[in-house]
VMD Tcl script that draws the C-alpha trace (Angstrom):
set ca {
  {118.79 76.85 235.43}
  {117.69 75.37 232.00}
  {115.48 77.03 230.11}
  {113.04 73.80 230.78}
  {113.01 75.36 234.47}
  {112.86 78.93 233.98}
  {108.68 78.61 234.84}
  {108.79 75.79 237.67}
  {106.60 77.25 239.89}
  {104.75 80.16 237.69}
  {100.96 79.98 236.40}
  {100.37 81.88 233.33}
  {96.77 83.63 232.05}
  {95.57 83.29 228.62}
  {93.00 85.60 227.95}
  {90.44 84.92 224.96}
  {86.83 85.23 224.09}
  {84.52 82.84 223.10}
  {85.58 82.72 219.52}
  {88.15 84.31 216.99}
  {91.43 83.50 218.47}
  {93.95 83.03 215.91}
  {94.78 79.45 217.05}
  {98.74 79.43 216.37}
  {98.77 83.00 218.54}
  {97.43 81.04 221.56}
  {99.25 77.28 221.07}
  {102.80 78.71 220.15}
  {103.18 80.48 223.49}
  {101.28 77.67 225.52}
  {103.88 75.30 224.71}
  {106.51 77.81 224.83}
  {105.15 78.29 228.79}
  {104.41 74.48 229.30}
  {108.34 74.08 228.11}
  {109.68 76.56 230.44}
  {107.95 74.24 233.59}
  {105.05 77.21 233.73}
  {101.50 76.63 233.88}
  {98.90 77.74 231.51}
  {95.14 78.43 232.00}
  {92.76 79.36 229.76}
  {90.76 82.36 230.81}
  {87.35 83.63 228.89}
  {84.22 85.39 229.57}
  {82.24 82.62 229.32}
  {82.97 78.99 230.51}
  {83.22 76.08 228.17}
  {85.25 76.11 225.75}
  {86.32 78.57 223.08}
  {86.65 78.56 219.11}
  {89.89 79.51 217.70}
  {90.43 80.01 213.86}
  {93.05 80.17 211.46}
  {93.07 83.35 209.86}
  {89.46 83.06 208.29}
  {88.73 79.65 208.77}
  {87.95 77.71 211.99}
  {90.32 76.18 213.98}
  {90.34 73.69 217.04}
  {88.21 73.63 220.15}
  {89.96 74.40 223.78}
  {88.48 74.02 227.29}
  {88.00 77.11 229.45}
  {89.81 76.92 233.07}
  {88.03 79.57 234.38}
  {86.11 82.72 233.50}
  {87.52 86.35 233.93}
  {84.91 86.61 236.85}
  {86.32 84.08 238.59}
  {90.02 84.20 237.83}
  {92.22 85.92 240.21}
  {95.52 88.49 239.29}
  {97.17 87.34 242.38}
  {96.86 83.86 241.27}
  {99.22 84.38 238.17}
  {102.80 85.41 237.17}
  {101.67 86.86 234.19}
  {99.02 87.32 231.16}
  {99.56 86.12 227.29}
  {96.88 88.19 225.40}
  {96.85 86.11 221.92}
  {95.45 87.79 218.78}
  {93.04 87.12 215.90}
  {90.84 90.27 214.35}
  {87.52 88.93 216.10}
  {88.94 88.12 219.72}
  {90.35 91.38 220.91}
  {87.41 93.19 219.70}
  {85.43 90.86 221.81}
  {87.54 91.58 224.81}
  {87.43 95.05 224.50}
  {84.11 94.98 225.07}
  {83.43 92.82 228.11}
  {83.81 94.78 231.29}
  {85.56 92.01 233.44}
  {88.14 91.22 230.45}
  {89.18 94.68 230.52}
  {89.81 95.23 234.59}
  {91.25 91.65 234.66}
  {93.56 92.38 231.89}
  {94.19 96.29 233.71}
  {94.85 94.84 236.95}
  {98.17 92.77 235.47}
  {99.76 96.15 234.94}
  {98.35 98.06 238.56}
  {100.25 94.86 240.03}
  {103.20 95.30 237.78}
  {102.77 91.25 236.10}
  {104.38 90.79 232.89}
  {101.56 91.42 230.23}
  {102.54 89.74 226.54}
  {100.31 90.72 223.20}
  {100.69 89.92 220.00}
  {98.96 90.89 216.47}
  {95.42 92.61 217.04}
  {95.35 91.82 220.78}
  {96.64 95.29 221.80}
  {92.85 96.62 221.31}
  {92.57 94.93 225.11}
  {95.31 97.28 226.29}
  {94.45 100.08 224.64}
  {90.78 99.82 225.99}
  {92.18 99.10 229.75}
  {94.16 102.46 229.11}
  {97.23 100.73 229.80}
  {99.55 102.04 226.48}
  {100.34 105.52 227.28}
  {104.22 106.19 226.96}
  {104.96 102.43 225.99}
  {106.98 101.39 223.51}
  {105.17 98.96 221.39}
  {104.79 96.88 217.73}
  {101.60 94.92 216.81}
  {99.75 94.03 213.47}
  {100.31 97.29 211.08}
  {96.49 98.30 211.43}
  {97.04 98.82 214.71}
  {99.39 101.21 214.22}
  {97.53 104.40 214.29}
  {94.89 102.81 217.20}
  {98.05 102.63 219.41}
  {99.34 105.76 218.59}
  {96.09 107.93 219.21}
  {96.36 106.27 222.58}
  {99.77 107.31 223.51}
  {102.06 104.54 222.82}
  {105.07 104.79 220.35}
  {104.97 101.77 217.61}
  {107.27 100.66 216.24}
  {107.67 97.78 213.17}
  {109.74 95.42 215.11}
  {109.41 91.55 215.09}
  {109.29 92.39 218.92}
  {109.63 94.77 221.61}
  {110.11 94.81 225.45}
  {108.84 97.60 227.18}
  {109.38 97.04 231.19}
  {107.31 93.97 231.78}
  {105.27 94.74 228.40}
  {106.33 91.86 225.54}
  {104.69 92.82 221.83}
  {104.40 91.34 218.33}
  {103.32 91.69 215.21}
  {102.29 88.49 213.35}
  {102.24 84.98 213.51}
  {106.05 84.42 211.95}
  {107.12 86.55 214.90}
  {106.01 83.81 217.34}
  {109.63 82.29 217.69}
  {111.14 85.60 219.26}
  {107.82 86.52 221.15}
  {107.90 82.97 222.70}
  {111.45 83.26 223.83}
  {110.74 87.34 224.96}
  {107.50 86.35 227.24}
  {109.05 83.40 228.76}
  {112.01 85.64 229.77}
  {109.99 88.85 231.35}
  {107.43 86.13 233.20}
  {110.77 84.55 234.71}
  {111.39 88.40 235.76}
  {108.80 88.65 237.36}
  {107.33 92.09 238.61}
  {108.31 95.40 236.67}
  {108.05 98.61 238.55}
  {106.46 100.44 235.24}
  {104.07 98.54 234.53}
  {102.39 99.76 237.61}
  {103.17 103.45 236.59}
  {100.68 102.65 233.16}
  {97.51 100.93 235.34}
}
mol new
graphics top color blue
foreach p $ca { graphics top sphere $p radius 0.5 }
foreach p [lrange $ca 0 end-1] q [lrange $ca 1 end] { graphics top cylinder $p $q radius 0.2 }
display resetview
């Protein structure tokens, strides 16, 4: 099987809010899916569209597929949570986000985060005894909640795929496409 085929057959979630995506966090790993023969959707809390940004300054426009109230776990082989400062905070905060995002792990799907986006996990109580990396400031967030971080370009934890930063997107591409083409992990059930 090329790697072109490793996906044929899988839908993927990406979960955002409304606005402060960091745009290369959410179109790296799209392609990288979309290459693999997987399908992405777009998943936010409200429909339309959302706002992504680069670092500071705003970025493109992209078109909701559904909302997180309409969305269905079952329907997907696993969740990319991309990061930006702004868009996990908003997450964190919405209700829905947070079971939709905790029900990947009670069903054992491959969960991928990457920069600020393990707030959403962290939230969804989801990091205890996980082996994790993510944007420095996070450090200490993770930590308090149980995890162990680590300053790696990327780490695989059982179905669990984490980042750091934006230049890490090469081996977090590669690292999500390969747990999603998995398939279910046993542990991540044990963390829901």
């Amino acid at each position: 099987m090329s790697v072109a085929d490793t996906l044929t057959g899988r839908r993927v979630a990406f979960v955002a809010a409304p606005e402060g995506t960091e745009q290369v966090e959410l179109t790296e790993p799209w392609k990288a899916v979309e290459n693999a023969g997987g399908t992405p959707e777009l998943i936010s809390t409200k429909p339309g569209s959302i706002r992504a940004f680069n670092h500071l300054d705003k970025g493109d426009t992209f078109s909701v597929d559904k909302t997180v109230t309409e969305a269905r776990v079952d329907d997907y082989d696993g969740l990319v949570l991309p990061g930006g400062v702004a868009n996990p905070d908003l997450l964190r905060t919405d209700d829905d986000a947070v079971g939709f995002v905790r029900e990947f792990f009670s069903k054992g799907k491959p969960v991928a985060v990457i920069c600020h986006a393990s707030w959403t996990l962290i939230e969804a109580g989801v990091v205890n005894g996980r082996r994790m990396t993510s944007w420095p400031s996070l450090k200490t967030d993770l930590r308090n909640a149980g995890a162990e971080w680590v300053d790696e370009e990327v780490v695989v934890d059982s179905g669990l795929v984490s980042s750091r930063k934006p230049a890490d997107l090469p081996a977090f591409c590669s690292k999500l496409v390969e747990e999603i083409a998995e398939g279910e992990h046993s542990r991540q059930k044990a963390n829901a």
